[in-house]
N, C-alpha and C positions, 0 to 999 in steps of 0.2 A: 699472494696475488689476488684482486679484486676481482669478481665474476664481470660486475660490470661497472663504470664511469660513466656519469652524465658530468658533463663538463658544459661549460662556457654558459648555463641559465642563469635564469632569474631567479631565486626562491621566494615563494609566500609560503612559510612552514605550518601554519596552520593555526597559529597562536591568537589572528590578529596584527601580529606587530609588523613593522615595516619590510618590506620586501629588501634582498639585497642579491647582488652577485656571486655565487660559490658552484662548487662541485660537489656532486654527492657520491660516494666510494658502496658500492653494495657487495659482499659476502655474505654467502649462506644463508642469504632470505632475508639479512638483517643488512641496515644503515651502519656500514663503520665509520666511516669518515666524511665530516662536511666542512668546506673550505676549500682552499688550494691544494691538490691532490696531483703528486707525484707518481703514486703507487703503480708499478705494473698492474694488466689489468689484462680480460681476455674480451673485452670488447668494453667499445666506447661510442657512445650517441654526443653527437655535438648539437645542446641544446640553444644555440646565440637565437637571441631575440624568441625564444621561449619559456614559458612560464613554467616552474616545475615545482609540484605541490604536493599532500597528502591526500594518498585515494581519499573517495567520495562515501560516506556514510550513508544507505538508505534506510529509515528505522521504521518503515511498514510496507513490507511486501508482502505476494501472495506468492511463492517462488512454490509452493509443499509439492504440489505436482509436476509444474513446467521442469525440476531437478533434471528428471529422467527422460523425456524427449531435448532438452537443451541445457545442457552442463554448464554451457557459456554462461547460462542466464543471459540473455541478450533481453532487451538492449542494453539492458543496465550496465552492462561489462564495457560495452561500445559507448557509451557518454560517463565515463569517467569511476564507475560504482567499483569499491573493492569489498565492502562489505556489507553485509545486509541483513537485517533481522525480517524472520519470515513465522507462520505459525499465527497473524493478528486478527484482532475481531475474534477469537474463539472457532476458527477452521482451523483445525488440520486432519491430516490423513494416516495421525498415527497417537495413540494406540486403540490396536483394532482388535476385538475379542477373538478372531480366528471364523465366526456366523456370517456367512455371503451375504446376510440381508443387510449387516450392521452395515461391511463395504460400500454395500448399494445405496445405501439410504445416504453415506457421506457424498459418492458421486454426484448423487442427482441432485443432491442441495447444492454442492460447488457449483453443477451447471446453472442452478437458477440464480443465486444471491452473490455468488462472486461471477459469474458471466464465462464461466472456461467451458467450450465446447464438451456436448457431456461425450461423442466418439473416441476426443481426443483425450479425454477424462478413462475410457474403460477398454480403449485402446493403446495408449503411450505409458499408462503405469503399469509396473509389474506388480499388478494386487497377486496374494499369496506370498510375498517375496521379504513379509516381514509380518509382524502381531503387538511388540512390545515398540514403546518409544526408541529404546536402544536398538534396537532389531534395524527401524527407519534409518535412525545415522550411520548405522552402520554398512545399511545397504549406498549409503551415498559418499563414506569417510572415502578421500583421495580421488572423488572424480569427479569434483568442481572447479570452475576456474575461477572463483572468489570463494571469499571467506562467507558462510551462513551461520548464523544461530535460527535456532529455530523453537520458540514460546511452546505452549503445551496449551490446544484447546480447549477450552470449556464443553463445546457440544461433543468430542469425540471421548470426554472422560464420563459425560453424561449418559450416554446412546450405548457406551462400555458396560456402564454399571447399573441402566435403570431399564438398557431396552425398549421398544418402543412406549414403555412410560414417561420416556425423555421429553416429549414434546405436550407443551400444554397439561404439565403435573408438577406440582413441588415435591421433592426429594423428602423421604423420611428421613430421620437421625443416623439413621443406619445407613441409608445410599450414601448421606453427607459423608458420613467417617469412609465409610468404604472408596466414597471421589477424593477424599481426603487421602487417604494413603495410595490411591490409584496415581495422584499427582506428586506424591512425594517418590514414588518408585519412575516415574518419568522423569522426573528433576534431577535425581542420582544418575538415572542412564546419559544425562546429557541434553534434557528440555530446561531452555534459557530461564523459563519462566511461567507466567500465565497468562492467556488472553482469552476475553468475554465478552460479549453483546448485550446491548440491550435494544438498540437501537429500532423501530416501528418499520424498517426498509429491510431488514434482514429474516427475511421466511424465506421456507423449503420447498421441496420440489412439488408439494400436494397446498403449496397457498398455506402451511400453516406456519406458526411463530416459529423460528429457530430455538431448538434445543434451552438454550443461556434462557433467554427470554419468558420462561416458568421458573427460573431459581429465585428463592426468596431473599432477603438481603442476609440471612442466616448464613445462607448457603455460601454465598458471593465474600464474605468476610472469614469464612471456615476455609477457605481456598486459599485468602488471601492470606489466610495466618501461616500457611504451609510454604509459602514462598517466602516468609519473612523466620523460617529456619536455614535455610540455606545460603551461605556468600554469593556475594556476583548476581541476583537473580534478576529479574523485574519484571513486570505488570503492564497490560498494556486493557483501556477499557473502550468502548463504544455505547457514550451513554444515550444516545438520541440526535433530532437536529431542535434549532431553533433555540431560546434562552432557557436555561436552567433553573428549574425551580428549586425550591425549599429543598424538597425531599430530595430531588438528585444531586445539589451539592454536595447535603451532607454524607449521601452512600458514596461518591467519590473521595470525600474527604476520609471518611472511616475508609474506605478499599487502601489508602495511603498511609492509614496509621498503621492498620493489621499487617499490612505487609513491610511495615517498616520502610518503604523505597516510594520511590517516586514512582507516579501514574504519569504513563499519555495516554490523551487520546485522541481521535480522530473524526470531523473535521472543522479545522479553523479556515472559512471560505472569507478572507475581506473584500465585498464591495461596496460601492457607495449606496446607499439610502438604506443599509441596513449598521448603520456605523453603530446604531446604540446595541441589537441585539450581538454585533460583534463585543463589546466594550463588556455585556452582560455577563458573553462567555466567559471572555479573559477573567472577568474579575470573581471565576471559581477558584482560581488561583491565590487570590487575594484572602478570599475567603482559608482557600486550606494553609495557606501560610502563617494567619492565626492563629490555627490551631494545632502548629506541630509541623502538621502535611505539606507535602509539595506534588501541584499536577501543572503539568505539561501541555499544550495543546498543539497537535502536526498541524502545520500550517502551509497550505500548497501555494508554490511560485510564477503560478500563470495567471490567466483567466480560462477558465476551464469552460471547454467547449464536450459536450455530451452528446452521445447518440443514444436515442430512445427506439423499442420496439417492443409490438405484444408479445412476443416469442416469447425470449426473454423476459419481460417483464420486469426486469429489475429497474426500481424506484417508481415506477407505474402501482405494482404491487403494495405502495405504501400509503396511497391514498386511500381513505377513507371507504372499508369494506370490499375494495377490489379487491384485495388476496382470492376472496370466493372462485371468485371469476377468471384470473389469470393462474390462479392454481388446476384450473381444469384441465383436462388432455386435450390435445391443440382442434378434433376436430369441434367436441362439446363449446369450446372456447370461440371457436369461430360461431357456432350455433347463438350463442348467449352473446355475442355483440353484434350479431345481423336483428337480435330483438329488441323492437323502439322501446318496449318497457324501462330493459335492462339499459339501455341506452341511456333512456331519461333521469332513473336514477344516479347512475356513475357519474354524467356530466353532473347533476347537480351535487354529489358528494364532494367529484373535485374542486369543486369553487366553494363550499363550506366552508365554516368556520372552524369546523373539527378540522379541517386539512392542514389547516397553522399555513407554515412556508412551505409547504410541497402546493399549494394552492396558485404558486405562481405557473402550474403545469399546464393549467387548466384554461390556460391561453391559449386552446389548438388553432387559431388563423395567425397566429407568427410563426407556427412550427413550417422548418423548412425540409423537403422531401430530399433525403441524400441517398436514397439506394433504394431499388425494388428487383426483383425477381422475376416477374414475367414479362415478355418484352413488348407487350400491349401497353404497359403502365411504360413503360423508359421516356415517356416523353412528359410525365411528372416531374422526373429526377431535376431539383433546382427551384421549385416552383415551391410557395408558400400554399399551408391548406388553405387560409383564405382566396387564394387567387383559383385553386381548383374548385372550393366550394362558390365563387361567384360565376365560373364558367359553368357548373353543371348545374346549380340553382336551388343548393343544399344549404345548410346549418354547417356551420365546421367542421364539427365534434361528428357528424352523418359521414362529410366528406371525408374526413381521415379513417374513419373506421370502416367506409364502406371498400375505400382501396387497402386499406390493411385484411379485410375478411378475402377479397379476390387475391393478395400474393402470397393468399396461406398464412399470414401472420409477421413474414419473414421483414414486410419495408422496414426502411429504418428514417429515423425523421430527429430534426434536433430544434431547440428553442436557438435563441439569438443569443450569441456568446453576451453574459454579464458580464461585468468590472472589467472592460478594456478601456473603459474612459479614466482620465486623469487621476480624479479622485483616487478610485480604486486602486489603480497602480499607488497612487503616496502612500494609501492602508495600509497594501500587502507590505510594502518597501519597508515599513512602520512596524509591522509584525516579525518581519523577519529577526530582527534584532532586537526582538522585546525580551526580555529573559522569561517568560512565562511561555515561550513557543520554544519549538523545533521545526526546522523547516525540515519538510519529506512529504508525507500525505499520499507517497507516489502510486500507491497499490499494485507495482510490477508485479504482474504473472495474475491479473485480475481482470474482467471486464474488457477482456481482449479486444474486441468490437467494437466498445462503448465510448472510451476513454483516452487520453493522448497524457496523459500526467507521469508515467514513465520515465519522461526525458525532465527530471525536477532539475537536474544539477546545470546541465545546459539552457535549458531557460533562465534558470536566473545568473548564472554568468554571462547570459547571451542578451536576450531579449530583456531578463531583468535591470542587468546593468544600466542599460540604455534611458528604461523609464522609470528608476528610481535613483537615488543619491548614494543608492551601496557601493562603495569600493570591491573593487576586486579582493584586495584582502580581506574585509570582512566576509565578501559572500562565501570565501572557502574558507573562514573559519567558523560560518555557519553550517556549513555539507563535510567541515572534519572533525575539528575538536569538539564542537559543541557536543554533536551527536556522540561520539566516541565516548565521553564524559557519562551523559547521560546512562548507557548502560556500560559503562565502567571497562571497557576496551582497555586490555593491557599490552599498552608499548604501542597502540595505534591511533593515529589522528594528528599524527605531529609530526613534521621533519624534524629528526635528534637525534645522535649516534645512540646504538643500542634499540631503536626504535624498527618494528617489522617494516619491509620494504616494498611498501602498501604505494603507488608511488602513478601522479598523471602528470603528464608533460603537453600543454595544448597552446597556441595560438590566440590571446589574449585579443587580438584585433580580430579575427575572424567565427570566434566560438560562437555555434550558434546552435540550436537543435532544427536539421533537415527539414524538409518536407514531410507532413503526415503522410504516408498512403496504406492500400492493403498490401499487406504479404501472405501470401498462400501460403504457409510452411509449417503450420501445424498437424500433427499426426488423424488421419481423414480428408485431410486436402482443407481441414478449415481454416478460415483465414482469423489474421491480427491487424492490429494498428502496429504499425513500425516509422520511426524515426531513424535514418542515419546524423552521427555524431558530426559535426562540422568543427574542426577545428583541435579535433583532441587527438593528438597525431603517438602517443606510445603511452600504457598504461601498463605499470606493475603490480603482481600480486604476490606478496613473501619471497620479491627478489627475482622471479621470473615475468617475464615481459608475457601476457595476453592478448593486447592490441597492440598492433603497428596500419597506422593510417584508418583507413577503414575496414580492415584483413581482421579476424582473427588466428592467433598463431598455431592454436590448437594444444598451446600450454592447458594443464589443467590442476597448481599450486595451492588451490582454494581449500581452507582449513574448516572443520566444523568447528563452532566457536561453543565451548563448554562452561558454565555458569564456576565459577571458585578457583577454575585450572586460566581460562582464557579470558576471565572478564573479574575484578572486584566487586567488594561491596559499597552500591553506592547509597548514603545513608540518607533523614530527611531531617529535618530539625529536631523533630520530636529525640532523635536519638544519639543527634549532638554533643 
């Protein structure tokens, strides 16, 4: 008898190829039969006039934390997601030497440079409650409701093995070997693989570099030769923003030989007037393809709308010498931007020529005021700094800091959405299906406050269908197979008997990602950006249903996915 029948859909299996009518037959977490399906069964969903697909692949989240206050992993679970690679950029929160400082030190950097509430950071995890990588999955094997792998950070094997010499020190021969076998003992417990930074936007809770960002390229290919002993692994980098020079080609390129496997990384932003610096990216790709390699770039499916604030500080911090300044304790910080000095320097750092493309920040009279905190300012809320700095009879750069020093730091303010005009849309639409990307980019369980990129799958089924020439069929076989491929996903991404029963059923005319707003449901009362899914009406994971409607079931089937047992090896030419 079959646990469950979806009868009377559509199928887009996930291949690409043309969509057709059948039934899909599910036992024991697994796809047995597609076609016309007689079989007894103990329940049955009549899918007529619904689309019935393979779950949704997301290949860069920040899930390491969110695990334990939200098993669901929402929203990702709620717009279609059945599996997820987590662990990117070089965070995580495992493995830990057993020292409350090392803990603390990982905290307070996720609260600055990935943006997760630091309350809900030393509140909602059970720190003590693991030491080793294994320890981690194993405090979470059986209480997810998707499928996670989860990479092995760079900063956490660093801060492990070198201590607070981690940051702003290159590693002697002896730390290298000793991170060396640190990462080969996490790879056996069940870490996918490696992930590292490099990137100028990525500092800690004191304004300094992130841990990665002292390793020498020594170190960085020493790493990378440890993942290229093990099946099934792979590598994920953050090399910077803006086009790629000389030297960072080629250490992408070499990270792709040593390790044997394919790189991504993240991010591939298409809009229009920056088409050549996009082209420059891409054609790193080009480059390591010559030479054996193969890299990847995540390429996200909106036009990405940001919310900025000095609190936080993230991407603020990556302009030219602020770290100093937004590294400070919040009251010193306010001290040091009520000072015209510091004032005059900053502004003119950010409009610099050192600032590359973070120098389009430094437009503060387009920034628009979306939230403040004391109810004197609420009649800001909507208003451009320019139109404040022309009522009160300031400089912009005066007027936004002088109401960010009065609400404690906390306003939040954003630039004007780029690449929602035409052009931009044909880029993105243009990238998604370039074999050199991956569409994701999503950063779920990241920049909770900041960010609306979460909802990648539904946007581009939704909103992206709309304003580019992607069929339905290719977009879901860019959010299954593709990604599934990539890191080598066994028996997932594809409707086909014998294949896990990873499995979304949605509304091809109505899919869309909700309304942005906040939700209060983080552990301290902090709030998120939430989307509800519009259109994805029942989503499986290894055969069990998770979503129904907007409901979660309170299933919780989600497997941790282990590099050689649950994923192959995926090779690069060099080793063809």
């Amino acid at each position: 008898m079959l646990d469950t029948l979806i009868k009377n859909g559509t199928l887009i299996d996930g291949s690409g190829g043309t969509r057709r009518r059948a039934d899909l037959g599910l036992r024991d977490g697994r796809i047995v039969a597609v076609g016309e399906i007689s079989e007894a069964r103990a329940e049955t969903i009549d899918a007529e006039g619904r689309i019935v697909c393979p779950g949704f692949v997301d290949a860069h989240t920040h899930y390491d934390a969110q695990v334990f206050w939200d098993p669901a992993l929402t929203p990702s679970s709620n717009h279609g997601v059945t599996s997820i690679v987590a662990g990117n950029c070089g965070f995580t929160i495992a493995p830990l030497s057993g020292d409350p400082a090392d803990a603390d030190y990982l905290i307070r950097m996720l609260a600055r440079v990935e943006g997760m509430p630091l309350g809900s950071l030393q509140k909602g995890v059970p720190w003590g409650s693991w030491e080793s990588f294994g320890e981690y999955l194993g405090v979470l094997t059986g209480k997810l409701a998707i499928n996670a792998a989860f990479l092995v950070g760079h900063t956490a094997l660093r801060r492990m093995v070198m201590g607070k010499r981690a940051v702003n020190h290159e590693a002697t021969p002896e730390e290298i070997e000793a991170m060396q076998e640190l990462l080969r003992v996490c790879i056996r417990e069940g870490g996918l693989g490696f992930s590292t930074t490099l990137s100028l936007t990525h500092n800690d809770a004191a304004g300094d570099p992130v841990p990665s960002r002292a390793a020498s390229d020594e170190e960085l290919y020493a790493l990378a030769d440890v993942v290229s002993e093990f099946p099934g692994t792979s590598i994920m980098l953050i090399p910077g923003v803006g086009a790629f020079d000389e030297e960072t080609r080629e250490r992408m390129t070499n990270l792709s030989l040593r390790a044997k496997r394919p790189i991504n990384w993240n991010l591939l932003n298409p809009v229009s007037g920056q088409r050549e610096v996009i082209e420059a990216q891409l054609a790193v790709s080009d480059y390591a393809a010559e030479r054996g390699a193969r890299i990847l770039a995540l390429t996200v499916p909106q036009a990405m709308s940001v919310r900025l604030n000095f609190l936080g500080g993230f991407a603020l911090d990556a302009l030219p010498g602020w770290s100093s300044v937004i590294g400070l304790p919040v009251e010193e910080r306010k001290k040091a931007l009520t000072d015209p000095e510091t004032r005059k320097w900053m502004n003119e750092a950010a409009s610099s020529k050192d600032a590359g493309p973070m120098a389009g920040l430094a437009n503060w009279g387009v920034m628009t005021i979306v939230e403040v905190f004391k109810e004197e300012h609420r009649r800001f809320v909507g208003m451009t700094v320019a139109e404040i700095a022309d009522e009160e009879g300031k400089q912009p750069f005066d007027a936004l800091l002088d109401l960010v020093v009065a609400d404690d730091l906390k306003t939040f303010f954003k630039p004007p959405i780029f690449g929602d005009d035409d052009e931009s849309w044909q880029m993105r639409g243009e990238s998604w299906t370039d074999e050199r990307t991956i569409v994701g980019a999503s950063d779920a369980g990241a920049h909770l406050d900041m960010i609306d990129t979460f909802a990648f799958s539904t946007q581009i089924l939704g909103e992206g269908r709309r304003r580019t020439s992607i069929t339905t069929e290719e977009a879901v076989h860019q959010l299954t197979e593709v990604p599934a491929k990539l890191f080598g996903l066994r028996e997932r991404g594809l409707i086909a008997e014998g294949y896990h029963a990873d499995i979304v059923i949605f509304d091809e005319e109505t899919i869309e990602t909700g309304p942005i707003h906040l939700r209060y449901d983080l552990p301290c009362g902090s709030p998120r950006l939430f989307a509800e899914a519009v259109g994805i009406e029942h989503v499986f994971v290894n055969g069990r249903e998770i979503v129904r409607g907007t409901d979660l079931t309170g299933e919780f089937p989600g497997k941790i996915i282990r590099p050689g047992i649950d994923t192959d090896t995926v090779t690069i030419p060099a080793e063809a």
